[in-house]
KOLKOLVO-501401 format. One line per field, with one value per atom (N, C-alpha, C): z negated, y, x negated; residue number from 1; residue in one letter; atom name. Coordinates in Angstrom, 2 decimals. Each point is the difference from the previous one (the first is absolute). Layout:
// KOLKOLVO-501401
z	[Z|...];
y	[Y|...];
x	[X|...];
k	[NUM|...];
r	[A|...];
a	[CA|...];
// end
This chain:
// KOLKOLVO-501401
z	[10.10|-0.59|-0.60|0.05|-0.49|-1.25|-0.45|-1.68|-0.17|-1.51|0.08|-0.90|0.15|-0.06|-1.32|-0.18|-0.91|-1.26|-0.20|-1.25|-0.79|-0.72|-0.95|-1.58|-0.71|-0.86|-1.73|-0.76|-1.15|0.85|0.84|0.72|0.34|1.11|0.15|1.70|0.73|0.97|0.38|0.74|-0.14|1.49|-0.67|1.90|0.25|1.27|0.81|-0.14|0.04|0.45|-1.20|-1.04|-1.44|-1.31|-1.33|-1.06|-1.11|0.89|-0.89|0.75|-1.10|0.59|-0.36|0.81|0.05|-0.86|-0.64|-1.12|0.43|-0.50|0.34|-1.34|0.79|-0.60|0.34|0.22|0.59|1.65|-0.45|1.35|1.01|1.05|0.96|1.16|0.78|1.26|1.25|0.97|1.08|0.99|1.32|0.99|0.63|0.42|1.02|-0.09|-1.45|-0.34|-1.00|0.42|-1.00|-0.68|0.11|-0.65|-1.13|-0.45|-0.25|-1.30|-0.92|-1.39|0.15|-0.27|-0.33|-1.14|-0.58|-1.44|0.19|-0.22|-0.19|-0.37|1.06|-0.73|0.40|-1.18|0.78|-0.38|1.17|-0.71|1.16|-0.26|1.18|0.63|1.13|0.69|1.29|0.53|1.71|0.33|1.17|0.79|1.28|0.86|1.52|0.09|-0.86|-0.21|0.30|-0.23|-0.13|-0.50|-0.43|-1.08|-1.19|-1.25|-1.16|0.20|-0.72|0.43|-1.43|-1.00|-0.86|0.14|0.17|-0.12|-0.24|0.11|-0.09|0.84|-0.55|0.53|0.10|-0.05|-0.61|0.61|-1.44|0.60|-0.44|1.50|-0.48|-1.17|-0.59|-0.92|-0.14|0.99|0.17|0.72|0.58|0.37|-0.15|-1.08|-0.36|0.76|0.82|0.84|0.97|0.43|1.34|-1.14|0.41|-0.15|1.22|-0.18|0.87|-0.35|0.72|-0.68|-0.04|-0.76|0.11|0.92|1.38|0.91|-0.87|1.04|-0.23|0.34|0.82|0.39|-0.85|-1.12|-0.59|-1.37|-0.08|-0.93|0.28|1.22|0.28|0.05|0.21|0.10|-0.84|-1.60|-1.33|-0.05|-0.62|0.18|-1.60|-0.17|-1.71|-0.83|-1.26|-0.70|-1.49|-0.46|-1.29|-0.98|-1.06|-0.61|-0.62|-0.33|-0.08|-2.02];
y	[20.82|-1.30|-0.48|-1.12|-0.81|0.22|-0.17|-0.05|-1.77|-0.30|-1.20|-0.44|-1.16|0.22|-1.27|-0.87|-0.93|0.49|1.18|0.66|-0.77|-0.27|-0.96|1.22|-0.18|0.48|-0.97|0.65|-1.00|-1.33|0.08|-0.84|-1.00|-0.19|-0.98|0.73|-0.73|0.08|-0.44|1.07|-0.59|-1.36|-0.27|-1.26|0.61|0.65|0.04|-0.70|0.40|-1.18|-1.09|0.66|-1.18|0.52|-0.68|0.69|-0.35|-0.07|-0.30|0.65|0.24|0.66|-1.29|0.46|-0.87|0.40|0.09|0.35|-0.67|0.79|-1.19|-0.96|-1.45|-1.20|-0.72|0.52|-0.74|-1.06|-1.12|-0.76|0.03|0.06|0.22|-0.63|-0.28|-1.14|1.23|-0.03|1.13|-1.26|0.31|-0.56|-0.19|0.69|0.11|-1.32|-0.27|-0.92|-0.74|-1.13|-0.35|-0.79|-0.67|-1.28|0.36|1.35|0.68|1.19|-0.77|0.80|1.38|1.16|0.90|0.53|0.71|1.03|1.26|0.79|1.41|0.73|1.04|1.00|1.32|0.65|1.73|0.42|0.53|0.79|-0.28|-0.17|0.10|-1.36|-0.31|-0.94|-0.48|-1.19|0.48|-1.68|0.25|-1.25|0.07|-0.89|-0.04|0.56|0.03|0.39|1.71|0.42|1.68|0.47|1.72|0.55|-0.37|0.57|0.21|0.48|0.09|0.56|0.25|1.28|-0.46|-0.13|-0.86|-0.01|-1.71|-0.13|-1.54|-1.01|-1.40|-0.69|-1.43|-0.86|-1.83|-0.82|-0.24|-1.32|-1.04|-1.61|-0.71|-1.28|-0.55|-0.37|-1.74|-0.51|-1.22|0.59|0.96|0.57|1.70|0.29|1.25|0.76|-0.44|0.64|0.46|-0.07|0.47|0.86|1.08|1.58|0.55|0.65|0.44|1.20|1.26|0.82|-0.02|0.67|-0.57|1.64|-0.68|0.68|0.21|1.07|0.45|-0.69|-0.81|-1.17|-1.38|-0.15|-0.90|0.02|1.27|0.37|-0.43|0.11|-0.52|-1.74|-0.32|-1.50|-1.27|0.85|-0.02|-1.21|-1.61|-0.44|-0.96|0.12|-0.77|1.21|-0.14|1.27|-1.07|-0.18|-0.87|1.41|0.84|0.96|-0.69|0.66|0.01|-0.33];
x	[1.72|-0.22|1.32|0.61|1.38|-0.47|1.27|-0.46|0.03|-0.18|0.08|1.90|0.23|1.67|0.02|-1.49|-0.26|-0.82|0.42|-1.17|-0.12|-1.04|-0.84|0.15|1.02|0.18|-0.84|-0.32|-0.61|-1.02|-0.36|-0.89|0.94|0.58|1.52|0.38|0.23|-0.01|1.47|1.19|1.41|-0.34|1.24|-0.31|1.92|0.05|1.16|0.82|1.51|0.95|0.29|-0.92|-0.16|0.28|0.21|0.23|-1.03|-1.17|-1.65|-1.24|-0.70|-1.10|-0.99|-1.63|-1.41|-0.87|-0.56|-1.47|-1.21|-1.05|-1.19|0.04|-0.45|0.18|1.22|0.86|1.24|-0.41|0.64|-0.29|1.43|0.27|0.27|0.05|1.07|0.14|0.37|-0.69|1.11|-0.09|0.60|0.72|-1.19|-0.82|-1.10|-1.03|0.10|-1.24|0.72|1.43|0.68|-0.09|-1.24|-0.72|-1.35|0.02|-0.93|0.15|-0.20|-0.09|-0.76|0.62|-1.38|0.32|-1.42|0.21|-0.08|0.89|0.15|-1.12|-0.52|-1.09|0.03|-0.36|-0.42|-0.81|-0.94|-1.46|-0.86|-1.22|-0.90|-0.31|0.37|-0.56|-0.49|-0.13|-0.79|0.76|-0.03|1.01|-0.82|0.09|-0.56|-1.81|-0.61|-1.10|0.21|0.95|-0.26|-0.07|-0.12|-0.28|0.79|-0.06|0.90|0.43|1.70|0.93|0.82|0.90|0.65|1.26|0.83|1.71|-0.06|1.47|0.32|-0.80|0.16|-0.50|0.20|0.28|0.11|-0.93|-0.30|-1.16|0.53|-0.40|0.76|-0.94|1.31|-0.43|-0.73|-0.51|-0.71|-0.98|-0.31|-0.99|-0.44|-0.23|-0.17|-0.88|-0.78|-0.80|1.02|1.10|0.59|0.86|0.20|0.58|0.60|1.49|0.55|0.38|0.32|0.54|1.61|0.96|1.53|0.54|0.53|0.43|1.54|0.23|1.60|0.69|0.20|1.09|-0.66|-1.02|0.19|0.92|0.17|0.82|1.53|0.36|1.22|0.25|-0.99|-0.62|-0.26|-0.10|-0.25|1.39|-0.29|1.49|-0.57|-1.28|0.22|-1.01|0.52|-1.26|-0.28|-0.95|-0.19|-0.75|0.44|-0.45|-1.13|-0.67|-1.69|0.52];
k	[1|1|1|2|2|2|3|3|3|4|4|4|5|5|5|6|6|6|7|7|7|8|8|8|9|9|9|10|10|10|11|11|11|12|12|12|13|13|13|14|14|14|15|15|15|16|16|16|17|17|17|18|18|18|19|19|19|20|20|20|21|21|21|22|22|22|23|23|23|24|24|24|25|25|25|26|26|26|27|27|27|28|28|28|29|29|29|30|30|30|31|31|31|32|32|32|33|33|33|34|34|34|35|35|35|36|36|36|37|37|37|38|38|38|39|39|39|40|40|40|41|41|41|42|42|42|43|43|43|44|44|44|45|45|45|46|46|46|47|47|47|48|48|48|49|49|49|50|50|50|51|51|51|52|52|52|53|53|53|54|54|54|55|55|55|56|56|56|57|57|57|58|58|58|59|59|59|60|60|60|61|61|61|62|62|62|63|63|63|64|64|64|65|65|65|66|66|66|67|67|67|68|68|68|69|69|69|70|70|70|71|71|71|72|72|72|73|73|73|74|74|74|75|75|75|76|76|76|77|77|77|78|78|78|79|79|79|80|80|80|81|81|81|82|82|82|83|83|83|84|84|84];
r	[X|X|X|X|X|X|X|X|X|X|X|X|X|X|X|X|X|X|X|X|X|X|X|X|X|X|X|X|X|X|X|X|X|X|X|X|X|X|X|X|X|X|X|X|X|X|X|X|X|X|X|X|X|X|X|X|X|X|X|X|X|X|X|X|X|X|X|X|X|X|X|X|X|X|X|X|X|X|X|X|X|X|X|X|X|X|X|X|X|X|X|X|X|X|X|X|X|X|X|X|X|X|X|X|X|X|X|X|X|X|X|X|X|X|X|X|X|X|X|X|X|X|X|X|X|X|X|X|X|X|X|X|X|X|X|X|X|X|X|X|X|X|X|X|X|X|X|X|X|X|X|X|X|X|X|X|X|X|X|X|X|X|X|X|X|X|X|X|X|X|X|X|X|X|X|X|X|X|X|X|X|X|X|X|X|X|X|X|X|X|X|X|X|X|X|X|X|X|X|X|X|X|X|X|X|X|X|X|X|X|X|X|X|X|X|X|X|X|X|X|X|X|X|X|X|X|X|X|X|X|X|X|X|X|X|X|X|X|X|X|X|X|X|X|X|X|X|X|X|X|X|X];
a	[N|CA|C|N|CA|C|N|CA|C|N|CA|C|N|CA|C|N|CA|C|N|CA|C|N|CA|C|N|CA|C|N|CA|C|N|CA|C|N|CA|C|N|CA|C|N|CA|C|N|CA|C|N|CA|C|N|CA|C|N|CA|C|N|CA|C|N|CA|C|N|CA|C|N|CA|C|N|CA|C|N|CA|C|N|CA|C|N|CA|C|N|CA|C|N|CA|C|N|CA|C|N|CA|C|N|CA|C|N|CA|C|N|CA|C|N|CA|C|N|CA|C|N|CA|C|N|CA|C|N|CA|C|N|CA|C|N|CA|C|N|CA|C|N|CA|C|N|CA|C|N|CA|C|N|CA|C|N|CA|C|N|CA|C|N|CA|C|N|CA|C|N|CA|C|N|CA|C|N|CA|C|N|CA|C|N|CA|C|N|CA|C|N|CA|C|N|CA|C|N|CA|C|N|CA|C|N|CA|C|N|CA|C|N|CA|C|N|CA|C|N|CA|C|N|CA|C|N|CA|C|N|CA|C|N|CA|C|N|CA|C|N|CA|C|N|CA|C|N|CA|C|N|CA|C|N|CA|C|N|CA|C|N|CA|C|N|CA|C|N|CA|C|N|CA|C|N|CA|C|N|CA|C|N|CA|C|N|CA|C|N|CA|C];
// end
């Protein structure tokens, strides 16, 4: 199993290539969806109607019903952060 190379130290998630980390509550812009606020979360949640799941997550924020989980290349992707 890889290890992971973004350890989530004090609940804080590093972002690559950067000199800031993410928390839950922090809002967040990545590249993928660049018109699209989300809020920082960690803990249990379900996206695409599938099971629960616990690790990161962002839901966005004009529609809190849509939940994504935060992939490893959104971390690289990460280009505004507003601290919670």
């Amino acid at each position: 199993m890889a290890t992971c190379n973004f350890c989530c130290a004090n609940n804080r998630l590093n972002l690559p290539n950067k000199k800031f980390t993410i928390k839950p509550g922090d809002i967040i812009v990545i590249g993928r969806f660049s018109s699209i606020r989300w809020k920082v979360g960690y803990g249990w949640f379900s996206f695409d109607g599938n099971r629960k799941i616990c690790g990161w997550y962002m839901k966005q924020i004009e529609d809190p019903k849509i939940v994504k989980p935060i992939q490893e290349i959104d971390l690289y992707d990460v280009y505004i952060v507003q601290p919670q």
